[in-house]
N, C-alpha and C positions, 0 to 999 in steps of 0.2 A: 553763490546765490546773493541777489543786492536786496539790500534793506529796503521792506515793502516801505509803501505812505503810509502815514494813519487815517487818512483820510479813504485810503482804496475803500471800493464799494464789497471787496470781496475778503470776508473777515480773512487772514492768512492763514489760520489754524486750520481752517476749511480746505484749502486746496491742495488738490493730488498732484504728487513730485512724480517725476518722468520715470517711466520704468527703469532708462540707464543711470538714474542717482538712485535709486531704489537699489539696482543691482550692484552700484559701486560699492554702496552703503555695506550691504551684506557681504559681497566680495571682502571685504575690508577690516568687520567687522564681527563674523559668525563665528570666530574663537571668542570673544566676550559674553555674546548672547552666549555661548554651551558653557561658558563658565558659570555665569552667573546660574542656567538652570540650576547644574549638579550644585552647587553652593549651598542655594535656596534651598535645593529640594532636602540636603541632609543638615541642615540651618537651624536654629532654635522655634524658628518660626512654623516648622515642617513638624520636625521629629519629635519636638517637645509638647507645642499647643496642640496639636491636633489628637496628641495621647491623652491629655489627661484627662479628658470624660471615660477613656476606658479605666483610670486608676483609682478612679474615686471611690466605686460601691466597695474593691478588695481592701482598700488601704483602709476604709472605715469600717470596714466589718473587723479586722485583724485588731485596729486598735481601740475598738469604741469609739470613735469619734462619729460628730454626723457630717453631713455633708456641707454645709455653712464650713466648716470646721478643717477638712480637707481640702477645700477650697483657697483656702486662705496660703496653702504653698503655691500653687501657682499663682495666685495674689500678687505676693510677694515678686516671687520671678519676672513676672511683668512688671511690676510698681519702680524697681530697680532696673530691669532693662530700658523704661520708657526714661528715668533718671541721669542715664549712658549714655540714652541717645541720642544729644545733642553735642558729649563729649565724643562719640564715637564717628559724629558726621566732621566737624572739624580734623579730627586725627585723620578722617580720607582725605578731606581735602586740601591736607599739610605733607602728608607722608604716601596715600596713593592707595586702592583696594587691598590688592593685594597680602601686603605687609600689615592690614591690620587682620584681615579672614583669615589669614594661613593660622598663626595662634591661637585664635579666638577658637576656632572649629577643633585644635587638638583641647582643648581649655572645655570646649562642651562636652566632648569625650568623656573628659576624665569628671568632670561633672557629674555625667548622670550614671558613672561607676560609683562615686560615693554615694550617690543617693540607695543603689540598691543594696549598698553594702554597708553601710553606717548610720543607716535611718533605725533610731532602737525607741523613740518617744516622739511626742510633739514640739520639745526643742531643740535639738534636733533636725527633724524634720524640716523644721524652718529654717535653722542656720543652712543646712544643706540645699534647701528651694534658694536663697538669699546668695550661697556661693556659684550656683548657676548661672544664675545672672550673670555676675562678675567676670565669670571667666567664657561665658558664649555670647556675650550680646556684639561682640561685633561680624557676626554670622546672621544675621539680619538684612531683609529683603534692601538696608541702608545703602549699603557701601557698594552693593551689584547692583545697586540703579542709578547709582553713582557713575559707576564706568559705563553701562549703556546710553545715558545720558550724556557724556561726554564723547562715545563714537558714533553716534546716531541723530541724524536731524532731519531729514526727507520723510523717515517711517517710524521716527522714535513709536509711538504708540505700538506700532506692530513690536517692533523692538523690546521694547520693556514687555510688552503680554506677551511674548514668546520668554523670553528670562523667568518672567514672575512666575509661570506658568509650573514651574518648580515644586512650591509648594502645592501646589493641585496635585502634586504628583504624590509628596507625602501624605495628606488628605483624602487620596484614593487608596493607596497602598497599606498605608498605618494602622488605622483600624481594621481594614479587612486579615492582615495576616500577622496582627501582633496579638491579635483576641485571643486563638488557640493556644500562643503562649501561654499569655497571660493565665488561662485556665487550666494548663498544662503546669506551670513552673510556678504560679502566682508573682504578683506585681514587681518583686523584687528581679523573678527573670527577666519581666520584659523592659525593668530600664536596663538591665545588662544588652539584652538583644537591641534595643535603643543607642546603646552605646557602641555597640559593635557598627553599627550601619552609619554612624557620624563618623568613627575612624577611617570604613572603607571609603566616604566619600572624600573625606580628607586627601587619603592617598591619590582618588581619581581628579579634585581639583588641581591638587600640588603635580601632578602631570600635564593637565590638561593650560596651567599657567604657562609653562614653558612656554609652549604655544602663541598664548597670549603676550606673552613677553615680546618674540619675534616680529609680530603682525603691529602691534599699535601700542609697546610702551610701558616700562613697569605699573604704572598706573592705571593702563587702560583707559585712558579717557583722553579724546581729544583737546589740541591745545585750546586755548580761551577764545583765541582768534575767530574758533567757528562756532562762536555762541552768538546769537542774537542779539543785537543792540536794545541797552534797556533805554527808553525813549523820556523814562521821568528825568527830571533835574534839581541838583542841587546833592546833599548828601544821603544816605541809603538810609530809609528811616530804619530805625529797631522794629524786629521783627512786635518786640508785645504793643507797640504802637501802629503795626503795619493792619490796614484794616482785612487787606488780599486773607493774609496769615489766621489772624482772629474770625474770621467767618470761616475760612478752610478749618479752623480747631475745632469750632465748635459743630461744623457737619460732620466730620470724623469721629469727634467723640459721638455725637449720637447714635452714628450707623455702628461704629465697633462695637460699644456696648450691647447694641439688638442683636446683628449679627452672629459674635461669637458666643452670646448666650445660646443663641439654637445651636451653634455647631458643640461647645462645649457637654450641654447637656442632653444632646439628644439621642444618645444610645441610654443613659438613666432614663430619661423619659418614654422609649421603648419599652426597656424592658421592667417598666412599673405598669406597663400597660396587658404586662403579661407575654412580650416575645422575646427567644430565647436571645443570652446573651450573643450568639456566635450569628443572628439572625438581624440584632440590630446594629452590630460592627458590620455586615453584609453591606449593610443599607446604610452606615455612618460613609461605606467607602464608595457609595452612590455618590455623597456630596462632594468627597477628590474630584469623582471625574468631571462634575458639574464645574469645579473650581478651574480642571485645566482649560474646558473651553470655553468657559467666560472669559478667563482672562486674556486667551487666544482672540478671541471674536470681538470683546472689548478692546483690545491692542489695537485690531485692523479696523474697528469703527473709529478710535480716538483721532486715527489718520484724516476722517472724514464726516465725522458729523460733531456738534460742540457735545464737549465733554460734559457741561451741565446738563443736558437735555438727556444725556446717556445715562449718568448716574440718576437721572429720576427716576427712570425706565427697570434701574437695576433694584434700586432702594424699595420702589415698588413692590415690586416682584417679591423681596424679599418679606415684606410688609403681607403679603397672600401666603407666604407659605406657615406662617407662623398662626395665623387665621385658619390654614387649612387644619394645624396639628392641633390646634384649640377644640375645634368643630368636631374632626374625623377621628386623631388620635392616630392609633397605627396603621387605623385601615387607609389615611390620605399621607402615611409616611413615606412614600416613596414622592409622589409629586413636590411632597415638601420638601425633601433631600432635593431633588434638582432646584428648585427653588431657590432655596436658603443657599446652595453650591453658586447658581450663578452669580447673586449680587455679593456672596465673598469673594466668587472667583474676578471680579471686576475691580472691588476697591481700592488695594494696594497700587494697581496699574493707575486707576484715576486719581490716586493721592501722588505717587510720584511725577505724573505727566503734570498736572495742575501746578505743583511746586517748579519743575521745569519753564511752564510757562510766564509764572510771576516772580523768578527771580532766579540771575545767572547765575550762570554755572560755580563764581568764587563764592557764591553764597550758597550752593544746593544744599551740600553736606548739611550745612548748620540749621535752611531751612527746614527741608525733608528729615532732618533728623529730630527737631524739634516735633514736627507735625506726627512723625512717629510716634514720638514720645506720649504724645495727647493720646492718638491712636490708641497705642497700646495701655494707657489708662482708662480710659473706655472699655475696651478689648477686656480687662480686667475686674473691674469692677461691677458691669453688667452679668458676668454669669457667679460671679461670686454672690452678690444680693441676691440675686437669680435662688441660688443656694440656703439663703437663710429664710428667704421667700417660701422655699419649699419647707422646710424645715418648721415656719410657723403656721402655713397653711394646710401642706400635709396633699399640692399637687401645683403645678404649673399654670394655672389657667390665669393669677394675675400676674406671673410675670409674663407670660408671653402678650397680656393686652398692653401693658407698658412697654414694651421693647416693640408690635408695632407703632404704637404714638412716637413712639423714640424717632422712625424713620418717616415717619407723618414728619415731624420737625427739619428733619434733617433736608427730606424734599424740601423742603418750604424757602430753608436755607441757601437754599441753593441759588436762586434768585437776587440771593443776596451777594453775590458773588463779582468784585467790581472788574471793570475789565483791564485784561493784562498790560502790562508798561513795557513788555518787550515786543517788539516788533522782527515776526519770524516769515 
């Protein structure tokens, strides 16, 4: 494919690749996409975020704590993954996916084995959130959008929303059939059953690599050659100087923080509203399925309509459902779940795609990993306040007005967004 003009009348992000580079692409490349799903989907990002609103009310009932209070380990976990991940995007793109996830995911394993087995206080408790981190963060949506990005260029967007689509998978699955544990074995079971389900996936990646080994390359990511020429001149500014980078941080942290507050708290929120616990895990895994085909459906739009225009659409969205559960409460909990599902099931794909677009492939890791990092402080911080919010007011109605202004800003942001210096 030849380097567009910049002057073309037809933005290049915009137009559709021929069906037979569409199907070479895939031909060539559908052992990395199914890597990366199964990755993602038993990943930190899957098996870990998407439980801890069911861990909260048990872990605080057993040891007195409130919920501000509980909060603060998954805090933790993110604050320290987002810490990582700008060393975990270099170590890909020095050493290759592969060889960092295969560890990382036995490392999350034995992780969330000590938490259920070693967790005796609040400190504790905390070293144990803190050693998670360490040992999963490179199980993270980083390093498998890494190699998709590097074999994918005609339908990247399709490409990454099919990979990402993973975590939709955990987000449907987690809460609907960890809950019964949960209230079966209590909390302590269900990070063991948590831990059991990151080993199995382990096993089915570290098979399913072989694969990807044969097809496109220990690293899975195409050579540099078929990256995009970046069209600026002179030297590669610092990303805390890059203006692309600093507007992209600051939409991300907005939307994650709104975001994973609803996703995080909204079976507590349920079930203060009076429905039973096993009724609002039902409807927590309404927002998985929401999550796979956003990111599916955002994948195959990224191909074809601009990304900013998309993520307004999605941020929106999300901005009503938070509205609805203000208003309605449990009786608009369901429209809320698809809701709040679609614009998380979208971001991660528009956060990786956007970094793709503003800067190559030798710099993704470091980009995208950095952009994470913000992400997931965001990601963290919103339902933790979220937490102390409730704890001082005694129900959610101001954090959810602030978490939509959040994505009020974050649209607004988006405008702000300068245009890309690679030319695709």
């Amino acid at each position: 494919m030849t380097i567009s003009s910049a002057r073309s009348p037809t933005p290049p992000h915009l137009r559709t690749a021929a069906p037979s580079a569409a199907r070479h692409e895939f031909g060539a490349g559908w052992s990395v996409v199914l890597v990366a799903f199964v990755g993602i989907a038993a990943g930190l990002s899957s098996t870990f975020f998407y439980s801890t609103g069911l861990f909260m009310k048990p872990i605080a009932e057993e040891f007195g704590w409130g919920r501000g209070d509980v909060g603060l380990g998954p805090l933790l976990t993110t604050v320290l993954t987002a810490l990582l991940a700008p060393l975990v995007g270099r170590l890909v793109d020095r050493y290759g996916t592969w060889n960092v996830v295969l560890p990382s995911m036995a490392g999350l394993s034995a992780g969330l084995f000590l938490i259920a087995f070693a967790t005796q206080g609040f400190t504790s408790y905390l070293l144990l959130m803190g050693l998670l981190a360490l040992l999963g963060a490179g199980t993270t949506p980083l390093p498998f959008t890494r190699a998709v990005v590097g074999a994918f260029r005609a339908h990247r967007g399709l490409a990454l929303g099919l990979a990402i689509s993973g975590s939709g998978v955990g987000a449907a699955l987690v809460p609907m059939f960890l809950t019964p544990y949960i209230l079966e074995l209590g909390w302590r079971g269900g990070y063991m059953i948590l831990a059991a389900v990151v080993a199995a996936g382990l096993v089915v990646v570290l098979t399913l690599v072989l694969v990807a080994r044969l097809s496109v390359g220990p690293s899975a990511a195409a050579p540099l050659a078929h990256q995009p020429a970046d069209l600026s001149s002179g030297r590669e500014t610092p990303l805390l100087r890059d203006r692309a980078f600093l507007v992209l941080s600051a939409i991300f942290f907005l939307a994650a923080s709104a975001i994973m507050t609803v996703i995080i708290h909204f079976v507590p929120m349920l079930t203060d509203a009076g429905m039973t616990p096993a009724r609002a895990g039902a409807l927590a895994g309404t927002i998985g399925a929401a999550v796979i085909v956003g990111r599916i459906v955002a994948g195959f739009l990224l191909d074809r309509v601009r990304a900013e225009a998309l993520a307004a659409v999605l941020f929106l969205s999300v901005a009503v459902a938070m509205l609805l559960l203000l208003i309605g409460g449990a009786d608009l909990a369901l429209a809320a779940a698809i809701a709040a599902g679609l614009g998380v099931g979208a971001e991660i794909d528009l956060m990786a795609y956007l970094a793709a677009r503003h800067f190559p492939l030798r710099r993704y890791g470091a980009a995208y990993g950095a952009l994470y990092a913000i992400f997931l402080v965001g990601a963290s911080l919103g339902p933790t306040v979220t937490g102390y919010l409730f704890d001082f007011t005694g129900d959610y109605r101001l954090a959810l007005i602030l978490c939509a202004a959040s994505l009020g800003g974050a649209t607004m942001l988006l405008t702000a967004i300068p245009k890309p210096r690679l030319a695709i």
